[in-house]
C-alpha positions as CSV (number, residue, x, y, z in Angstrom):
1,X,8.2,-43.0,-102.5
2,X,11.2,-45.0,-104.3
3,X,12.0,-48.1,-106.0
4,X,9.7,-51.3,-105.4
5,X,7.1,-48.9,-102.8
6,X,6.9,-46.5,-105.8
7,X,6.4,-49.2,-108.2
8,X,4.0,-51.0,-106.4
9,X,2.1,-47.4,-105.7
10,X,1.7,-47.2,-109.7
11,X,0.4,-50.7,-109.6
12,X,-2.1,-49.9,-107.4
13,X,-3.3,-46.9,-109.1
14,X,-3.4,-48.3,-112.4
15,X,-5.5,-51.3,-110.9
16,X,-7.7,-48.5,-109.6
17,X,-8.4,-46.3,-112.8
18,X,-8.3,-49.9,-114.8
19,X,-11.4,-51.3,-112.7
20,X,-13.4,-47.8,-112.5
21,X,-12.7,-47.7,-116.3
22,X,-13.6,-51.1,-116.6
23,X,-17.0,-50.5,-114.4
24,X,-17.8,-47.3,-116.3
25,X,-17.8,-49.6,-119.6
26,X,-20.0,-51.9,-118.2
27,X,-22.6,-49.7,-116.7
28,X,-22.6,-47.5,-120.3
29,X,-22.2,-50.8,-122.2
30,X,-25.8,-52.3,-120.1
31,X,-27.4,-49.0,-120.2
32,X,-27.1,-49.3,-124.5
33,X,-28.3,-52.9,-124.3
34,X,-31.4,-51.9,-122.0
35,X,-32.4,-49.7,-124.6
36,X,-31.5,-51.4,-127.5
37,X,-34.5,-54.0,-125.9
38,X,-36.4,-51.2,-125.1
39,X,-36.4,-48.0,-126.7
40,X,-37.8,-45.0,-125.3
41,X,-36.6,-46.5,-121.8
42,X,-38.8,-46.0,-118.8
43,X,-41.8,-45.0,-120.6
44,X,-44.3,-44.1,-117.7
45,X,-47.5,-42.7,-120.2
46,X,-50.6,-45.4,-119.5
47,X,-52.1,-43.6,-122.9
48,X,-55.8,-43.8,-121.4
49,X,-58.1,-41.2,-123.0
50,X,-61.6,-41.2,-121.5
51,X,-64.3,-43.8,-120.6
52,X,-67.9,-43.7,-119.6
53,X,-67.5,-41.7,-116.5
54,X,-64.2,-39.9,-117.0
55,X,-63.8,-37.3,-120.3
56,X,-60.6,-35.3,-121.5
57,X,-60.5,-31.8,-121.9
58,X,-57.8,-29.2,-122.4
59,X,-57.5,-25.0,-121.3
60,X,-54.6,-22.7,-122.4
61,X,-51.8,-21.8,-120.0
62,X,-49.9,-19.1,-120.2
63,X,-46.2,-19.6,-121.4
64,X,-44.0,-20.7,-118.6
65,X,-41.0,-18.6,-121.0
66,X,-38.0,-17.9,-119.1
67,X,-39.1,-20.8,-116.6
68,X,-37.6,-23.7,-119.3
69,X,-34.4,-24.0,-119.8
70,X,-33.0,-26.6,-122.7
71,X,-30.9,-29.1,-121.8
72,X,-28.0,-30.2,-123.5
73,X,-29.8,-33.5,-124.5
74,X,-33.0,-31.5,-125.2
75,X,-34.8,-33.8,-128.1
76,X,-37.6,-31.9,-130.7
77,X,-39.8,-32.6,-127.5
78,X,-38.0,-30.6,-125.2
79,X,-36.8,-28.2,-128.0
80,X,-40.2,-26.5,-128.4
81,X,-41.1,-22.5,-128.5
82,X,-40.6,-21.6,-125.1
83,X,-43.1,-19.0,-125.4
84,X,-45.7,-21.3,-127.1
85,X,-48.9,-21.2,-124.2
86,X,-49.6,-25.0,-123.1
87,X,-52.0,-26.9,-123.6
88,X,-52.9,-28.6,-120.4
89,X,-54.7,-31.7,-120.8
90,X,-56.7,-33.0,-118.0
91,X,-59.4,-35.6,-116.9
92,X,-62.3,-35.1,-115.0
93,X,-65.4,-36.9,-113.8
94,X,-68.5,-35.2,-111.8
95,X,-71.0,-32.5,-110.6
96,X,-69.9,-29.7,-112.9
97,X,-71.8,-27.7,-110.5
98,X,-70.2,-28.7,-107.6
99,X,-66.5,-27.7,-105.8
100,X,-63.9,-28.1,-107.9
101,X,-61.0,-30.8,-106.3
102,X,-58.1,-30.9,-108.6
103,X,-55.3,-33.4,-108.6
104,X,-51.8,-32.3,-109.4
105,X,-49.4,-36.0,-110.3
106,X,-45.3,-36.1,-109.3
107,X,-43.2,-36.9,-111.0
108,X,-43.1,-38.7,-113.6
109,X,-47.0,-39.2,-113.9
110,X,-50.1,-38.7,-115.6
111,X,-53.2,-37.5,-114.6
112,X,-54.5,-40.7,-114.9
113,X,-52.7,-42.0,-111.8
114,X,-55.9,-40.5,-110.3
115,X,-58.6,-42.6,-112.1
116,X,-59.5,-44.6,-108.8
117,X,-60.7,-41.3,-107.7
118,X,-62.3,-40.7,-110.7
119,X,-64.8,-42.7,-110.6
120,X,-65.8,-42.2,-107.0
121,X,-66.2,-38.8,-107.3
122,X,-68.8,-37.4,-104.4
123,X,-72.3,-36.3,-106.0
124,X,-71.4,-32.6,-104.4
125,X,-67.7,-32.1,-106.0
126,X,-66.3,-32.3,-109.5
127,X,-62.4,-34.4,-109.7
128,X,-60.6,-32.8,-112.1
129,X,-56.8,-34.3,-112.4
130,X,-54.0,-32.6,-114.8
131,X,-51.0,-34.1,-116.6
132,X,-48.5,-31.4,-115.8
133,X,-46.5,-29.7,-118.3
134,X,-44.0,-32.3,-119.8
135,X,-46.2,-35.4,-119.1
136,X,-49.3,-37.0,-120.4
137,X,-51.1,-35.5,-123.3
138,X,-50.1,-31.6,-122.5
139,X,-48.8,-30.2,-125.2
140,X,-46.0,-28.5,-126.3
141,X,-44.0,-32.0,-124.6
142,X,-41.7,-30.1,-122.6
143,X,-40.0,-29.7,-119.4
144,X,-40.6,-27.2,-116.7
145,X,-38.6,-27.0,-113.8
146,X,-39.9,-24.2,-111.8
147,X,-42.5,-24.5,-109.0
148,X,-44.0,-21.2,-109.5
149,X,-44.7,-21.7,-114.2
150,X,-46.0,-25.7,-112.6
151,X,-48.5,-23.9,-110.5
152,X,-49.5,-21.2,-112.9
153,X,-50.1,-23.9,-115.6
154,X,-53.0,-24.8,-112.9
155,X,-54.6,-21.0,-113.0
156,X,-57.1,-21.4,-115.8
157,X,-58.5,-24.2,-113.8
158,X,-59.0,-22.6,-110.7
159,X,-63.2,-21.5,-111.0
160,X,-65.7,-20.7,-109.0
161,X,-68.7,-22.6,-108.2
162,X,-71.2,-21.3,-105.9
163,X,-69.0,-19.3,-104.0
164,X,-66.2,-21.9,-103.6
165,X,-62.8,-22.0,-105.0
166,X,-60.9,-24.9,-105.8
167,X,-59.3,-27.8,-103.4
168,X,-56.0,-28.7,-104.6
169,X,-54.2,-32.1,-104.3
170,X,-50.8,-32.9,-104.8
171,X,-49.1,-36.0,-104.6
172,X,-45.4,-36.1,-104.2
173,X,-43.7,-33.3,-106.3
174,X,-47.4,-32.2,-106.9
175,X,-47.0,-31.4,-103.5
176,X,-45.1,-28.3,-103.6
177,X,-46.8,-27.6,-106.7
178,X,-50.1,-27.1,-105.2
179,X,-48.6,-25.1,-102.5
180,X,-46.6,-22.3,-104.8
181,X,-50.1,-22.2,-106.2
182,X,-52.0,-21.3,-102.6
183,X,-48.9,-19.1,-101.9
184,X,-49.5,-17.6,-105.5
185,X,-53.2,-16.9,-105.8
186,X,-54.9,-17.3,-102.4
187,X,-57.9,-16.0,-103.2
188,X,-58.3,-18.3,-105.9
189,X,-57.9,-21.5,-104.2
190,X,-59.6,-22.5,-100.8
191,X,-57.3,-25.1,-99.5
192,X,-54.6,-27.6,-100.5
193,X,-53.8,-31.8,-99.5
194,X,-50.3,-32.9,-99.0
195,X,-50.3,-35.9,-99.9
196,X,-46.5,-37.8,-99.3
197,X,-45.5,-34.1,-100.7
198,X,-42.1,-33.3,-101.3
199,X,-41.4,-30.1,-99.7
200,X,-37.8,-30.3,-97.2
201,X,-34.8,-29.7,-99.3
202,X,-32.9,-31.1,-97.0
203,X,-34.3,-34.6,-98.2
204,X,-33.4,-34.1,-101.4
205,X,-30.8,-35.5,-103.0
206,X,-29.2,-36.2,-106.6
207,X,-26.8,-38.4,-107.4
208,X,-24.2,-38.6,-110.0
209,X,-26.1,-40.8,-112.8
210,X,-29.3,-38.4,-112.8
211,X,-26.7,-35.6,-113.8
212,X,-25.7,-38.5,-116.7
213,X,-29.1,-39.0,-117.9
214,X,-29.5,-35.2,-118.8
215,X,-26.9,-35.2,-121.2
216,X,-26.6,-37.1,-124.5
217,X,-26.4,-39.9,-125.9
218,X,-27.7,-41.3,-122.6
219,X,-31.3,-38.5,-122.4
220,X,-31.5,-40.0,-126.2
221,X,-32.3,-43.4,-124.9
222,X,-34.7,-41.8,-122.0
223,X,-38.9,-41.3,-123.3
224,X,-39.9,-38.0,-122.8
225,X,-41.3,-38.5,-119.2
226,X,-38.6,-39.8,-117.6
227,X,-36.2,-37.5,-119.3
228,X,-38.4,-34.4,-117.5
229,X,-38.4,-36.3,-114.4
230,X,-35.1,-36.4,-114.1
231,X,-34.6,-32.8,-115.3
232,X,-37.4,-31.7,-112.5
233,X,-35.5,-33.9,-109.8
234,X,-32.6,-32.4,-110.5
235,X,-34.1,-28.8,-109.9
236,X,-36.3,-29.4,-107.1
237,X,-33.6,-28.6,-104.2
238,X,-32.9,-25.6,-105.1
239,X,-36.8,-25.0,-105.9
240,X,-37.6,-25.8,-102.6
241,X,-35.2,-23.4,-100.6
242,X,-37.1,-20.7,-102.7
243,X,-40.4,-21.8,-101.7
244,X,-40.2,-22.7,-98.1
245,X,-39.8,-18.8,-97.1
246,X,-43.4,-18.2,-98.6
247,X,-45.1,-21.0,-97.2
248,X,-45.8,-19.4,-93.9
249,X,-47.5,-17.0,-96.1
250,X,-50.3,-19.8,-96.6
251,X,-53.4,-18.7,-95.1
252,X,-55.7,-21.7,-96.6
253,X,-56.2,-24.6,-94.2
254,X,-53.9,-27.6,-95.2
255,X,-54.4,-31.7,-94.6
256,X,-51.0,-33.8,-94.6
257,X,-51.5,-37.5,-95.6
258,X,-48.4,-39.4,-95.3
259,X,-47.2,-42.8,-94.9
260,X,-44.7,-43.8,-92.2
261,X,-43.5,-46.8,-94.6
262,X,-43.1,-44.0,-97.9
263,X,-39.6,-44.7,-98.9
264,X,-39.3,-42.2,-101.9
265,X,-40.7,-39.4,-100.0
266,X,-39.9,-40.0,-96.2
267,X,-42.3,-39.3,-93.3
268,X,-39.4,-36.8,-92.4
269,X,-41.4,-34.5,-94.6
270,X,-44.0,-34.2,-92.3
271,X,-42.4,-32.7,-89.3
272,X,-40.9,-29.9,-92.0
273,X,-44.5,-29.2,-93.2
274,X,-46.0,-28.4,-90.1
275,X,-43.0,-25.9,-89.0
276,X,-43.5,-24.3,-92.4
277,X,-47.2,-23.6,-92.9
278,X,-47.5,-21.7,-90.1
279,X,-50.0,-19.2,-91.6
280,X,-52.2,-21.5,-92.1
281,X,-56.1,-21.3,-90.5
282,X,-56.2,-25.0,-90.0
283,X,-53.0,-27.7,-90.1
284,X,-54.3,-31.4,-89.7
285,X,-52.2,-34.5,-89.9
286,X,-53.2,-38.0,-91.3
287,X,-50.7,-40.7,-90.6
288,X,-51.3,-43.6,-92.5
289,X,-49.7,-46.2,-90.5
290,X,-47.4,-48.5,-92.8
291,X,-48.6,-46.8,-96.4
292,X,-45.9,-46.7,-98.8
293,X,-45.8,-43.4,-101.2
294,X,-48.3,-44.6,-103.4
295,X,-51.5,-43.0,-102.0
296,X,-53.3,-42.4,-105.2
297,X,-53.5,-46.3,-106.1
298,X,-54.0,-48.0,-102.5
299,X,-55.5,-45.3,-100.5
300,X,-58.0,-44.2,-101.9
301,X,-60.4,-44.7,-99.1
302,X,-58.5,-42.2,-96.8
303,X,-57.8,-39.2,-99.5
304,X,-61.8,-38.9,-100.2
305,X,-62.2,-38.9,-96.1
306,X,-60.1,-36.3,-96.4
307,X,-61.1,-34.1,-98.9
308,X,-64.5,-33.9,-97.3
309,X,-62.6,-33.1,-94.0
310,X,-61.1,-30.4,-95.6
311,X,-64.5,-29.5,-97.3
312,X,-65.9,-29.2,-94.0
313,X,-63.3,-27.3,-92.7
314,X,-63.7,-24.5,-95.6
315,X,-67.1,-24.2,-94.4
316,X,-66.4,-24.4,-90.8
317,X,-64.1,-21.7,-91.3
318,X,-65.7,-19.2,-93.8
319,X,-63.5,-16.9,-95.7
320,X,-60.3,-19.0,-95.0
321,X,-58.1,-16.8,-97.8
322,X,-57.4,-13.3,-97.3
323,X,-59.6,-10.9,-95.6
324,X,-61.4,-8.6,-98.6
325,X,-59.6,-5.6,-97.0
326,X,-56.3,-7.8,-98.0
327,X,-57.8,-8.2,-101.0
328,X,-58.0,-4.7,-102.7
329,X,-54.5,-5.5,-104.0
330,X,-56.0,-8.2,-106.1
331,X,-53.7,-9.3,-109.1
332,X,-56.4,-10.8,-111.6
333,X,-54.1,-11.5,-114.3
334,X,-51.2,-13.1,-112.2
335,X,-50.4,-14.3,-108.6
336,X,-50.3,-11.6,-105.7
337,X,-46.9,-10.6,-104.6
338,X,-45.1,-11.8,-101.8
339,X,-44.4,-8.5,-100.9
340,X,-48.2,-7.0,-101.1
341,X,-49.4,-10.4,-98.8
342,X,-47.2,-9.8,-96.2
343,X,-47.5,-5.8,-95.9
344,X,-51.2,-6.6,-96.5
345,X,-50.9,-9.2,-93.6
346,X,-49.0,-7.2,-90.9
347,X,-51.3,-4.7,-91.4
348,X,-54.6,-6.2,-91.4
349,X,-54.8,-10.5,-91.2
């Protein structure tokens, strides 16, 4: 390029790197002035403690250790002992006698996002719903990124009441959550709802400005739960490649309740789901015709219908986990693995 066609190619380029320059400034520029109104941007805690019905308690988890990583905007929050044990907070409401159902939030959330259910517990089954390591009141406030430390922050929970195990529920990134945790310790847990779970990698995608709000001084102007949203976001791709080998190994029966209108979790999920648990005893599907991803606040009608489904379906079935034979491998102090469930499988199951 020469004389006027290579000055007019500079032009151009400077006009180019002058307006992405100039947009850059503006976006950083409103991003400072959103938090300057609003500090602690995109605070998503509600705060609530207890009421009549619903009480607060809290169990030690085991350190998730190597599972956290600190980010380079990490804040004292995120900067905790690694290899402190948690203290999961949780609500629950109900038959302290009676099956165990335990709710597992996405991302961000709270285990009060589950107070609807709550307070309509059956008189048979006791709701018990967790804020999940980096949200709510758990303490030490810090993010975990890994399916597999998520789910075994949920082990202390997982009793025993009259010869059943826990039901587990997981909404959106609680999905996968709940199912690492069936994968994990099957004969701890009986079966497991999807509900508008995130589970195909293949859906997931991050863009550039996520990646921005994990570094400073942008994750300084972030509260602490959207900050770990974003950090858990940003893992959960590669999370879910890791888990979707194993979740053939899922013997429990699984319920899928999705939405066809869920446009932060697409209804493309679903197909994904039932290729994947293909171990399981029992595989139902609920479509909820034009429900959006927010199940736990306007559907509560159809999630208890199908918890008892899948309480009936426990029953119907009988041992629905591992065969006792299976069993003699048993890892009480941590999750079977892989490798003994599917020799133990091939062999006997």
């Amino acid at each position: 390029m020469t004389g006027d066609n290579a000055h007019s190619g500079t032009k151009g380029k400077s006009r180019f790197i002058r307006l992405v320059r100039n947009r850059w400034i503006w976006a950083v520029g409103l991003t400072l002035l959103a938090a300057s109104c609003a500090p602690g941007l995109f605070n998503f805690d509600s705060g609530f403690v207890s009421d009549d019905t619903v009480v607060r308690g809290a169990v030690t988890a085991a350190s998730p250790e190597s599972s956290q990583e600190s980010s380079p905007g990490s804040s004292p929050d995120t900067a905790d002992d690694t290899r402190a044990p948690l203290e999961i907070s949780y609500l629950a409401a109900g038959n302290t006698s009676g099956r165990r159902v335990i709710f597992v939030h996405g991302t961000p959330g709270e285990a009060a996002n589950f107070l609807d259910l709550l307070h309509r517990v059956p008189d048979d089954m006791e709701f018990v719903a967790i804020d999940r390591p980096g949200f709510g009141f758990t303490k030490p406030r810090r993010a975990v990124t890994a399916l597999d430390a998520q789910a075994a922050a949920i082990r202390p929970l997982l009793v025993e009441r009259n010869g059943k195990w826990p039901i587990l529920v997981g909404h959106s990134l609680g999905g996968p959550i709940v199912a690492a945790a069936a994968a994990n310790y099957p004969d701890r847990i009986d079966g497991i709802i999807e509900l508008a779970g995130s589970l195909d990698p293949a859906l997931e995608d991050v863009l550039w400005v996520q990646h921005l709000g994990n570094v400073p001084p942008f994750s300084w102007l972030l509260s602490a739960s959207a900050r770990h949203a974003n950090r858990e976001l940003i893992a959960l791709e590669d999370e879910l490649v890791a888990l979707g080998d194993r979740l053939g190994d899922i013997r429990q029966p699984v319920i899928i309740v999705h939405g066809t209108q869920d446009r932060l979790v697409p209804y493309e999920n679903v197909p994904y789901m039932q290729a994947k648990f293909s171990g399981a005893r029992a595989l139902d599907l609920i479509t909820l015709d034009g429900a959006n991803h927010f199940l736990p606040w306007n559907a509560a009608d159809r999630i208890l219908d199908a918890i008892r489904m899948l309480d009936t379906r426990i029953a119907d079935l009988g041992d629905n986990t591992l065969p006792q034979t299976c069993l003699a491998a048993r890892h009480p102090d941590g999750p079977v693995p892989a490798q003994t469930q599917t020799a133990a499988r091939t062999a006997l199951c």
